[in-house]
C-alpha positions in Angstrom: 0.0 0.0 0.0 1.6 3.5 -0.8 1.9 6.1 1.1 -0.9 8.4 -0.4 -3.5 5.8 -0.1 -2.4 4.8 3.6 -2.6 8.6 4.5 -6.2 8.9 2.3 -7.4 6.2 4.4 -6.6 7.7 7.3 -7.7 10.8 6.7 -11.1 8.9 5.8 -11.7 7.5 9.3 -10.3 10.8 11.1 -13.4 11.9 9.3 -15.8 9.4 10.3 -14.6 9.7 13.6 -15.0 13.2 14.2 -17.9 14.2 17.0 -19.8 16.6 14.9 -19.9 14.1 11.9 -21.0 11.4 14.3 -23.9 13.2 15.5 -25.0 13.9 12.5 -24.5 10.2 11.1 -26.7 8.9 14.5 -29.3 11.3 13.6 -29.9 10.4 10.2 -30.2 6.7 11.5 -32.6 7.6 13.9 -34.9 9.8 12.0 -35.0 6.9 9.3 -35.9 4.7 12.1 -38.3 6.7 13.1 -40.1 6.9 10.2 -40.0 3.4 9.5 -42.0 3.1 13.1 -44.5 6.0 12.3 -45.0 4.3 8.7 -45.5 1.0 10.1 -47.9 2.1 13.5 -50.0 3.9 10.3 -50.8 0.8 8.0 -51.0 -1.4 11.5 -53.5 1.2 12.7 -55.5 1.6 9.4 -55.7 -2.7 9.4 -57.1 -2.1 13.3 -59.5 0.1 12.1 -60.2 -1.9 9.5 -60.9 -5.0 11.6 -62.7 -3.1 14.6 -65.3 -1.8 11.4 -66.2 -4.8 10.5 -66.1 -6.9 14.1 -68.3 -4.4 15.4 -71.1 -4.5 12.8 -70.5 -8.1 12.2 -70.7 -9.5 15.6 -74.3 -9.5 16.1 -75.4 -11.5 12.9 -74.3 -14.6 15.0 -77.1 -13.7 16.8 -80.6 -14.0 16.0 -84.1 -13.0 18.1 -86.1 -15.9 18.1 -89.3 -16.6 19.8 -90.1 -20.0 22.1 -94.1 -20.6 21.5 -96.2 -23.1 22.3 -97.6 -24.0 18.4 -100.9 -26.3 18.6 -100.4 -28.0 15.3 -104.3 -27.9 14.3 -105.2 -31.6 12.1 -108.2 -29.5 10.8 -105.3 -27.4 9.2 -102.9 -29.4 8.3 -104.3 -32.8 7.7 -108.1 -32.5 7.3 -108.6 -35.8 5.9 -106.5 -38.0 8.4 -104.5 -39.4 5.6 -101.0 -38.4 6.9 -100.2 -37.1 3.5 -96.7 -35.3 3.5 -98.0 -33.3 0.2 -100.7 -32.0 1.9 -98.9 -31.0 5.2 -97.4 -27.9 2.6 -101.0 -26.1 2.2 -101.5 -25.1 5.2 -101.6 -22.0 7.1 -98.9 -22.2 9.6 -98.3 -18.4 10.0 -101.7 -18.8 11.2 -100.6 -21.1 13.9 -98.0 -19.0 14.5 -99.7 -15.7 15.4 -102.8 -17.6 17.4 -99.2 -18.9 19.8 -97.8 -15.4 19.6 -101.3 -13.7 20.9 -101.6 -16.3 23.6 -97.9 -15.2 25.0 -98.7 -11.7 25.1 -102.6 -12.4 26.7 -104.2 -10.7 24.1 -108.3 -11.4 23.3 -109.1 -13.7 21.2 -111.3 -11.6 19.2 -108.7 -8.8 17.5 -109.8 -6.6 14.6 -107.5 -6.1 11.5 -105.4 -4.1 12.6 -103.7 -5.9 15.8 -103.7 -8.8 13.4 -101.6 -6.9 11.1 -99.4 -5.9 14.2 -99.0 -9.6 15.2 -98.1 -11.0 12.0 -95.3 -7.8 11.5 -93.2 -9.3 14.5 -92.9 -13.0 13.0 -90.6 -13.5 10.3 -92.1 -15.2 6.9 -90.1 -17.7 7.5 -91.6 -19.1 10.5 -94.9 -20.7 8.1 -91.7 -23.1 6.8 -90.2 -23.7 10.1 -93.9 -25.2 11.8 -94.0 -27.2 8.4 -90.7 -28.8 8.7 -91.4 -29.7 12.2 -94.5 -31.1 10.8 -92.9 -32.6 8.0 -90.1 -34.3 10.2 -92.2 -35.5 12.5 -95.9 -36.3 11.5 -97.3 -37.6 14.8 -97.0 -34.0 16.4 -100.1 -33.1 14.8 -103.1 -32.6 16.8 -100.2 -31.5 19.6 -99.1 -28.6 21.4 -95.2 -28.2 20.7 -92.9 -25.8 21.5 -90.8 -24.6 18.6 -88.1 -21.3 18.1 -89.2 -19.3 15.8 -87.9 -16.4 13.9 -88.6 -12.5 14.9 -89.0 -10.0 11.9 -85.9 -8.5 10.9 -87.2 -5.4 12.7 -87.3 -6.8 15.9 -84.5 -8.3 15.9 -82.8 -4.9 14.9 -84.8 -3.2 17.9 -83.3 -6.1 20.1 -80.1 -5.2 18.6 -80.3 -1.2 19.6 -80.5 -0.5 15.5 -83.8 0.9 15.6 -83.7 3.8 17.9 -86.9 3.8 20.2 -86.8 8.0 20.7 -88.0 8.3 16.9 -91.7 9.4 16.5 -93.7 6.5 15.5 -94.5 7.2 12.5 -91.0 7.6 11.5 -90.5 4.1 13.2 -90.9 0.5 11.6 -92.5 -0.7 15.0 -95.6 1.6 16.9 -95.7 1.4 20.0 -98.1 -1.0 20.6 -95.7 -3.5 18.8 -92.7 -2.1 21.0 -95.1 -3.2 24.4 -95.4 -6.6 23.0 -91.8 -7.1 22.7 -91.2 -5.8 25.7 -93.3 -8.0 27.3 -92.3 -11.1 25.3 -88.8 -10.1 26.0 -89.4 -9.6 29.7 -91.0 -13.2 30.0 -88.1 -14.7 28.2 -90.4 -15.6 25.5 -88.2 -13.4 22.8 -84.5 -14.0 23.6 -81.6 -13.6 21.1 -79.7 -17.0 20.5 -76.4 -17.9 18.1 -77.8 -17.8 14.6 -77.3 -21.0 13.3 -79.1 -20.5 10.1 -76.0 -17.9 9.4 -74.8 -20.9 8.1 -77.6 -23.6 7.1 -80.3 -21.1 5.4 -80.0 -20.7 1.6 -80.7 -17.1 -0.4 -83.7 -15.3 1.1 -85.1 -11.8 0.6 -85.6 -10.9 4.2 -82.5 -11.3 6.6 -83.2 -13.2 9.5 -83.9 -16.1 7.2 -80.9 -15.8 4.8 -77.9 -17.7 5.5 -74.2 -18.7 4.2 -75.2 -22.5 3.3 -75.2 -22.5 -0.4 -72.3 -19.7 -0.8 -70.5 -22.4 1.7 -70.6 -25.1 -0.3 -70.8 -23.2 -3.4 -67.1 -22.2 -2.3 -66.0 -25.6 -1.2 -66.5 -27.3 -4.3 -64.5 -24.5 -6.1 -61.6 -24.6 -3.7 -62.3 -28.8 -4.8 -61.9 -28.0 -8.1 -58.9 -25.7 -8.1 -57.1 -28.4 -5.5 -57.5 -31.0 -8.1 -56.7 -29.6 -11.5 -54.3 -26.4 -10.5 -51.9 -28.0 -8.2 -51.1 -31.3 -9.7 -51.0 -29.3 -13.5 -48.8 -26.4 -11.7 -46.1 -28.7 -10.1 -46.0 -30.7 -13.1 -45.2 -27.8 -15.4 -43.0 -26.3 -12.8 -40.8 -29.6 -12.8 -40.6 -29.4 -16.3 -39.9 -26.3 -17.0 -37.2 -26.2 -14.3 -35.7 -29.4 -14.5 -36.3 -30.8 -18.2 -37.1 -28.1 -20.5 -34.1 -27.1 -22.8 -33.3 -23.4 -22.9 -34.5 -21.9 -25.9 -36.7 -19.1 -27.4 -40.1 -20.7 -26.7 -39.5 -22.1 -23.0 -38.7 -18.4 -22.8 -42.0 -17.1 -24.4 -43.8 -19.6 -21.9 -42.1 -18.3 -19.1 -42.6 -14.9 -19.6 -46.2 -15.3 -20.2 -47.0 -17.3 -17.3 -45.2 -14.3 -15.2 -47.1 -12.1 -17.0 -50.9 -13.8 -16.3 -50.1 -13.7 -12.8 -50.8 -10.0 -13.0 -53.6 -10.6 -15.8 -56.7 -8.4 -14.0 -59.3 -11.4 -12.3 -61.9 -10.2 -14.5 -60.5 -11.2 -17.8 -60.2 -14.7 -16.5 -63.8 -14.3 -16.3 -64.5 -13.1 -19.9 -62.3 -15.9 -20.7 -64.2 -18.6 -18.5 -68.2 -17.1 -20.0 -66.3 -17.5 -23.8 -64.9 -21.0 -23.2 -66.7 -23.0 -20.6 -69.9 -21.4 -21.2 -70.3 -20.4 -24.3 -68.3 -22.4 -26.0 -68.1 -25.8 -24.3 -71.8 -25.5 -22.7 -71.4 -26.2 -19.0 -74.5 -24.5 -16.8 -74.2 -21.4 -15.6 -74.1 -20.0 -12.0 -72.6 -24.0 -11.2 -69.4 -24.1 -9.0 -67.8 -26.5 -11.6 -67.2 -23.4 -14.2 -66.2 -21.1 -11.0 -63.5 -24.0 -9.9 -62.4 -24.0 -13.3 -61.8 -20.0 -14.1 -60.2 -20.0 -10.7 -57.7 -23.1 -11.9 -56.7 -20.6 -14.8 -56.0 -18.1 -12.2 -54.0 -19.8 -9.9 -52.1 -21.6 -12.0 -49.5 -19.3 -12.3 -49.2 -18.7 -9.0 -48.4 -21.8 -8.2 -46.0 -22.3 -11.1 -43.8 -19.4 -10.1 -44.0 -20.7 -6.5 -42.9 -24.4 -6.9 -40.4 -22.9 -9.4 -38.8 -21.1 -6.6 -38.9 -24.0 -4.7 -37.3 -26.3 -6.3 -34.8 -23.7 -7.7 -33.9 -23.6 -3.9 -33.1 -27.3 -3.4 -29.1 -27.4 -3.2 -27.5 -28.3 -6.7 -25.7 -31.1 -4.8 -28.4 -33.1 -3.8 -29.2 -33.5 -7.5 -25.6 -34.0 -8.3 -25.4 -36.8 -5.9 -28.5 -38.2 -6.8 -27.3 -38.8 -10.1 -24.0 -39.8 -9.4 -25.2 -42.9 -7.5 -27.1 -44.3 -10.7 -30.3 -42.6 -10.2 -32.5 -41.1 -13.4 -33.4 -37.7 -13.6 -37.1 -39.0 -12.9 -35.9 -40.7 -10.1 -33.9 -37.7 -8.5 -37.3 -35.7 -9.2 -39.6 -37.4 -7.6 -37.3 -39.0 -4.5 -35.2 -36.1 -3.5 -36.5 -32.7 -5.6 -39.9 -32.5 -5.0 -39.7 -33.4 -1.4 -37.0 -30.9 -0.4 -38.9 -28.3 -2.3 -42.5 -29.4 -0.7 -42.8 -26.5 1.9 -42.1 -24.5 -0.7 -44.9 -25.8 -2.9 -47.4 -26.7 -0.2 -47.2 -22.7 0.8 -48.0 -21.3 -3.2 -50.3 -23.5 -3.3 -52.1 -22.6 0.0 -51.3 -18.8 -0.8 -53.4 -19.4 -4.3 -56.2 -20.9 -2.8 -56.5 -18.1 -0.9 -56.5 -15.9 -3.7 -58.8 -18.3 -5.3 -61.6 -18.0 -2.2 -61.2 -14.0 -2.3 -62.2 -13.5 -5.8 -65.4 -12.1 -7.1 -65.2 -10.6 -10.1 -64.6 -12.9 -12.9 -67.4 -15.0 -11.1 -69.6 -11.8 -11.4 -68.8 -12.7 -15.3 -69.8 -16.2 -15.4 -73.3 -15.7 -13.0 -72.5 -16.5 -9.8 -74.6 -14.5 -8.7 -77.6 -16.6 -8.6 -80.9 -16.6 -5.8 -80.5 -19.8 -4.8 -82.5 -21.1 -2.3 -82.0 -24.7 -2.3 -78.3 -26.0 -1.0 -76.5 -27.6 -4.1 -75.7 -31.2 -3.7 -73.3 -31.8 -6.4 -70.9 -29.4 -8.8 -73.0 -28.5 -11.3 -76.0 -27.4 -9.7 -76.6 -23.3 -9.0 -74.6 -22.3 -6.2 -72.5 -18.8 -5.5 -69.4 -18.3 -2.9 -68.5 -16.3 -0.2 -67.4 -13.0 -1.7 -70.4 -13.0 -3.9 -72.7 -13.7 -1.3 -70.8 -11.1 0.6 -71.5 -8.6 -2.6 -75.2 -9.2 -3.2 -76.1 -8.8 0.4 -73.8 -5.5 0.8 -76.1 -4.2 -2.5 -79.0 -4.8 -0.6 -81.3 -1.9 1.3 -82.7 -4.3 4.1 -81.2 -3.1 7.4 -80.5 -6.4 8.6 -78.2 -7.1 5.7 -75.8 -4.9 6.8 -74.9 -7.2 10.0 -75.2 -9.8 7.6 -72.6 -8.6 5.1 -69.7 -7.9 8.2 -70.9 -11.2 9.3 -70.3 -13.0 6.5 -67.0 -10.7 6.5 -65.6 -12.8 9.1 -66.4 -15.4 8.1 -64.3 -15.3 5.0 -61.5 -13.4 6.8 -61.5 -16.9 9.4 -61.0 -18.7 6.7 -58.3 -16.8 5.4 -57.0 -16.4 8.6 -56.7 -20.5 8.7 -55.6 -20.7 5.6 -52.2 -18.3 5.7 -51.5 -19.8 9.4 -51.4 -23.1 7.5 -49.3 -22.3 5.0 -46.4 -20.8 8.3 -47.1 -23.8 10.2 -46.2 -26.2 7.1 -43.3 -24.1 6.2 -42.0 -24.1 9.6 -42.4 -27.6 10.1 -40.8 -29.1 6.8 -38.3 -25.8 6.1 -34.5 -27.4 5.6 -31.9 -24.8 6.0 -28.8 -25.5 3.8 
């Protein structure tokens, strides 16, 4: 080293070393630290706010008003004729039933004019004529029998119940007079109207008043998607992945392919929608609105996904394990499928987990293909009618019904849960099969 460079570098750290230049240098470090904090404490308290919206207009759709009458399941109403016909059982008034067991609980006359009929029927749910029916249905000997059965409240009393209908408005600004806020009082007093966990949130189908609509159909709707998707994306994706990384010769077209599938991995959702209502619909014929055409757009849009992932897994597997592999006699097959692909499976198991959650999350290109269905009846099999979460989240935050509003945060969690499973999943199995090398 010469002289002029030995003095340069000294001069150098005489430089760093000097107090004043210190100071400054510490400063600098801290501000940027600083801002690092203030920039993280903002997007963590944005995500808060986030979650504290939606909690706390969410958490009461697991909870549903429900009243605890004593039906009288009339035979002259049901089954006139004695026969014990189940296809008769459906012509019946049961909403009639219904409000005769409602009066009785709040000791009104038995003579009521119109209007305090009117005011009875308001505080039962339309529902509750298919509920009585059910029970009939289920059971037939009940007939002629005093049972006890929950039934739904109107959606406007279970938004009283709920504190969403504010009692201080004049009545005629109010969906409940007062007469009908003295009967729930009493009812409510007596125990006879108590809120209870809202099972239907997730075994009633489409409805068009809330306290009868539920998560069932979008449920399974979603479940033979995410079906779908698991069968067709991941064992195409890994199998293109393999070849592309381990067999494929390097040459302009492997290139063209790779920078395409990169490049559908941004592709906007939407357009694999257009491309799934041209193709499967269209073109090939499958029904509309079934979860089989909604697993298979989703396949297209997660395929790259978990291409580029189990690329980058098994790009990460040492070049030595290969190497050694191979020099004991063993095929490149063999190498794949013994030593590769296991070393890489954390890596794979987590794109594949982080596409089905993408997958679940979408809702636009199944806007495109008509998912967006009012289905009533739960699907049994892949092709039938069905929607999925998001959807069912969309068409419920679209409608003007005050109880859908608890209804669409409620269904918020639910598809944030199983998110939330979903990611932890994909930690946990990287944790637990991660090599380090």
């Amino acid at each position: 080293m010469t002289i002029e460079a030995t003095s340069g570098i000294e001069h150098h750290a005489s430089r760093l070393n000097d107090p004043a230049k210190l100071k400054t240098r510490y400063a600098s470090e801290a501000r940027f630290r600083a801002y690092g904090i203030i920039a993280l404490g903002i997007a963590l308290a944005f995500l808060a706010g986030l979650f504290f919206s939606i909690i706390s207009n969410g958490w009461s759709a697991f909870l549903q008003s429900e009243y605890r009458l004593d039906i009288y399941l009339d035979p002259a109403e049901i089954d006139p004729e004695g026969k014990r016909d189940v296809t008769r059982f459906g012509l019946a008034d049961y909403t009639k039933m219904a409000r005769a067991a409602l009066s009785k609980a709040i000791d009104l006359p038995e003579k009521q004019d119109r209007a305090m009929k009117r005011d009875l029927k308001e505080l039962l749910s339309r529902a509750v004529d298919v509920q009585i029916r059910d029970t009939v249905v289920a059971d037939p000997s009940l007939i002629g029998k005093t049972v006890p059965i929950w039934l739904l409240a109107a959606g406007d009393v279970d938004s009283l119940l709920k504190g969403a209908i504010d009692r201080n408005v004049p009545e005629e600004r109010r969906q409940l007079n007062n007469r009908q806020l003295q009967w729930v009082d009493k009812l409510a007093a007596d125990s006879v109207l108590q809120k209870r966990f809202n099972s239907g949130l997730f075994t009633f189908g489409a409805s068009s008043q809330p306290e009868s609509s539920g998560l069932a159909v979008a449920l399974i709707g979603s479940f033979f998607m995410m079906l779908t998707v698991a069968l067709l994306a991941v064992p195409i994706g890994v199998a293109a992945a393999a070849y592309l990384e381990e067999f494929a010769p390097k040459s302009f077209w492997t290139d063209v392919i790779e920078v395409n599938i990169n490049n559908l991995a941004a592709v906007p959702s939407i357009v694999f929608g257009l491309l799934g209502l041209a193709v499967f619909i269209n073109f090939a014929g499958l029904p509309r609105s079934a979860s089989i055409v909604g697993g298979l757009v989703l396949t297209l849009m997660t395929l790259p996904t978990i291409i580029i992932a189990t690329r980058a897994a098994i790009r990460a597997v040492p070049p030595s394990i290969r190497e050694a592999a191979l020099g004991v006699g063993a095929s490149k097959i063999q190498t794949l499928f013994h030593h590769t692909l296991p070393l890489a499976f954390p890596g794979i198991m987590t794109g594949t987990i982080v596409g089905l959650v993408q997958a679940l999350g979408e809702t636009a290109p199944l806007l495109m293909i008509g998912m967006v269905a009012f289905v009533v009846d739960i699907p049994t099999t892949a092709t039938e009618p069905a929607t999925a979460l998001p959807v069912q989240i969309y068409m419920w935050a679209t409608s003007a019904e005050r109880g859908f509003v608890e209804r669409t945060a409620g269904a918020t969690i639910v598809l944030l849960g199983f998110l939330f499973v979903m990611n932890a999943a994909a930690v946990y199995l990287r944790r637990k099969f991660e090599r380090k090398w």
